[in-house]
C-alpha positions in Angstrom: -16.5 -3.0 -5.4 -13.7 -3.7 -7.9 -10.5 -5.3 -7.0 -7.6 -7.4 -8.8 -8.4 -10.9 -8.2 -5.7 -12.2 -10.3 -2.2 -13.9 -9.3 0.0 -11.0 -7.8 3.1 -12.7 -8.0 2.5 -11.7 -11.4 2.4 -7.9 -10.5 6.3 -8.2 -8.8 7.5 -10.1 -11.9 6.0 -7.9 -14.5 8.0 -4.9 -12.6 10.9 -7.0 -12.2 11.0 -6.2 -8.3 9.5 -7.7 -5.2 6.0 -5.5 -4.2 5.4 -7.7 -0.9 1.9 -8.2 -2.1 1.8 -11.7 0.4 3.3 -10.8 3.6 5.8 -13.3 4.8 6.3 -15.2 1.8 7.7 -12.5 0.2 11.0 -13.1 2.0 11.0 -16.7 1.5 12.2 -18.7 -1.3 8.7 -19.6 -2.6 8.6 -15.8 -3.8 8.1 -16.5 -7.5 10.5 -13.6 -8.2 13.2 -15.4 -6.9 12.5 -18.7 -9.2 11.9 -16.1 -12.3 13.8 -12.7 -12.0 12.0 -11.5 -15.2 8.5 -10.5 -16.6 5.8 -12.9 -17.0 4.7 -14.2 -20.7 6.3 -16.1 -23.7 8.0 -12.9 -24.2 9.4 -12.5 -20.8 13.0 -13.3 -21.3 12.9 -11.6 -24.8 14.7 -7.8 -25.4 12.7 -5.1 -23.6 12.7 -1.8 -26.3 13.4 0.8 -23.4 12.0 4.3 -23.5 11.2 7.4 -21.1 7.8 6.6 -21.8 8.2 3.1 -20.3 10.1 4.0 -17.5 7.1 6.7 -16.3 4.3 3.9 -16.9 6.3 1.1 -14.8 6.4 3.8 -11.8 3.0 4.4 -12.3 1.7 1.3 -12.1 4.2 0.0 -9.7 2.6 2.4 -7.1 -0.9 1.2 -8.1 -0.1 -1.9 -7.5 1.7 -1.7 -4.4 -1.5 0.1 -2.7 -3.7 -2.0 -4.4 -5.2 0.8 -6.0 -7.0 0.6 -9.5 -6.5 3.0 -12.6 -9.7 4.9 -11.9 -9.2 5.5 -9.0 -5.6 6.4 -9.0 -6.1 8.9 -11.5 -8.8 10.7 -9.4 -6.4 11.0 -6.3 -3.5 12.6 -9.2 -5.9 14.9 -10.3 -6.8 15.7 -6.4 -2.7 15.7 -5.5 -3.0 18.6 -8.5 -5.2 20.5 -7.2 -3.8 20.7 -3.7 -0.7 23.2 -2.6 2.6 21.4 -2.6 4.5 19.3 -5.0 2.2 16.9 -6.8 4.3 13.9 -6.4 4.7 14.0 -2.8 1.2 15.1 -2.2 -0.5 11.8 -4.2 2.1 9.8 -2.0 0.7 11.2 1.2 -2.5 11.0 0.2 -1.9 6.8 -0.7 -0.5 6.7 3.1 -3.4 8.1 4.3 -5.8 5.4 3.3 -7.4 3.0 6.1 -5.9 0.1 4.5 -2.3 0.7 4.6 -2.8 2.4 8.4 -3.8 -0.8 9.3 -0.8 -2.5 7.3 1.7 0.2 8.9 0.4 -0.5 12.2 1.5 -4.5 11.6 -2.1 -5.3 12.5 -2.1 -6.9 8.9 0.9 -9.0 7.1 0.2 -7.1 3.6 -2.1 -4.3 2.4 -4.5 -7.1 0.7 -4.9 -8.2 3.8 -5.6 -5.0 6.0 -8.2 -4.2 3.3 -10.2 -7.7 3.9 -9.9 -6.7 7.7 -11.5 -2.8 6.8 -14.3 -4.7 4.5 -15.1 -7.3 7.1 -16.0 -4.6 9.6 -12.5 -5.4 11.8 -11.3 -2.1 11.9 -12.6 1.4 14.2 -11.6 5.3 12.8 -12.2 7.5 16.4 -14.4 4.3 17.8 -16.8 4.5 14.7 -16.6 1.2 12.1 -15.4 1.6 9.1 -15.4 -0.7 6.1 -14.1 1.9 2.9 -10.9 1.0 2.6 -9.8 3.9 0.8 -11.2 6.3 3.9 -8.7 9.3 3.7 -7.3 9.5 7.5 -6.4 13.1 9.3 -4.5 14.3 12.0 -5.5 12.9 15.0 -7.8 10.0 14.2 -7.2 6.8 16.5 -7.7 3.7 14.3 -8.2 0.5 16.3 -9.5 -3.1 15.9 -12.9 -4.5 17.0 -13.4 -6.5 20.4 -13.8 -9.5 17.8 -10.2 -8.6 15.6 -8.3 -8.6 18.9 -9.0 -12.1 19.4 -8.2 -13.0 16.1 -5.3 -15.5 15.8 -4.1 -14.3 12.9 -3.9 -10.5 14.0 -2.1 -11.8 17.1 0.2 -13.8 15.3 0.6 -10.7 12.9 1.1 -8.6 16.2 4.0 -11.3 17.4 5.9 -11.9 14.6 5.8 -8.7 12.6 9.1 -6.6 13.1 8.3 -3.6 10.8 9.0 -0.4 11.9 5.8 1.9 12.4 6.5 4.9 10.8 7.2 8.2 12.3 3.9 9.9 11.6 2.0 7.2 13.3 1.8 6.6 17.0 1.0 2.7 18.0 -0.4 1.8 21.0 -0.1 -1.8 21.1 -1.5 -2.7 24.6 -5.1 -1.0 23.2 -4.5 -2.7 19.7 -4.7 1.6 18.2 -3.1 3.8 16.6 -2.9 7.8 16.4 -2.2 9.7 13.0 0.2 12.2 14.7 1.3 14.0 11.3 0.7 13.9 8.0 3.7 12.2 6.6 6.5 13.6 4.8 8.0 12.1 2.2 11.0 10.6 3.8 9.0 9.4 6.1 8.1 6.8 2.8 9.6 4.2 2.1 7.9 2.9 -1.1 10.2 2.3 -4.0 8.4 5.1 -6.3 10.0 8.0 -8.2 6.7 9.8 -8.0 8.3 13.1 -10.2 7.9 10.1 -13.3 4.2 9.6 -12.7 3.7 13.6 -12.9 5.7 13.5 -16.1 3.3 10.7 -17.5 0.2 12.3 -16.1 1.1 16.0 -17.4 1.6 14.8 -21.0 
């Protein structure tokens, strides 16, 4: 299984915004973002030669990172986005909601999507009452996602549980007394809040 291991504070710096790659530290004043507001490297500070071909790969690989989501891989789900009826843009966004990991992370049984996809991998996480570690598992109208006997007793998911105050999305129905929650729709695309102007990554993708 491949993965970034490296620091992701890096990843907000480098596209000059906060990600919320860590959870709650992200809106503290440890967030490196806050101490550096500009890219990482001797060059950081230095004159950045701007371009539209610059401004289609930062939105490109802002929404990789943000989903945690490598190059491979993200260029498989464009090319299934493609093939699919629709407009390609919103239809590689929907299908980035509909992976198990950020479910979990919508359903603020995890503080950030890193953290939802350990959960998945460590067997923590139910699609329709079945275990499922993949994090990438492509969710449908309908499926009930829940957490194991074991990952209800978790401190951290209760703490998680307590202190979270996202708003779960419209598309999604949470059921917090079972620990579950339904897909109800597919989402639409303001029903997503990511910072992504998806029309730039099918300008960069189409060249």
């Amino acid at each position: 299984m491949a993965r970034y291991t490296g620091p992701v504070c890096r990843l907000c710096r480098r596209e000059r915004m906060k990600l919320f790659l860590k959870g709650a530290k992200c809106d503290t004043m440890k967030c490196q973002i806050e101490r550096h507001p500009y890219p990482p490297g001797i060059h950081g500070r230095g004159r950045i030669r701007e371009s539209e071909y610059l401004f289609q790969l930062r939105e490109k690989q802002k929404a990789r990172r943000i989903y945690g989501v490598l190059e491979k891989q993200f260029r498989n789900l464009y090319a299934e986005a493609a093939r699919d009826k629709g407009i390609t843009g919103e239809n590689l966004l929907r299908m980035l909601e509909q992976r198990l990991d950020n479910v979990v992370f919508r359903a603020n049984f995890a503080a950030s999507r890193n953290q939802a996809r350990q959960f998945v991998r460590h067997g923590h996480v139910t699609v329709n009452d079945k275990r499922v570690t993949i994090p990438s598992y492509k969710l449908r109208k309908g499926d009930v996602v829940g957490l194991s006997t074991k990952a209800q007793a978790m401190i951290v998911v209760r703490h998680n549980l307590d202190t979270l105050d996202r708003t779960v999305p419209m598309w999604l129905e949470a059921n917090n007394a079972d620990h579950k929650v339904t897909v109800r729709d597919l989402p639409l695309r303001d029903q997503i809040d990511v910072p992504v102007r998806e029309q730039l990554i099918v300008e960069l993708y189409s060249k």
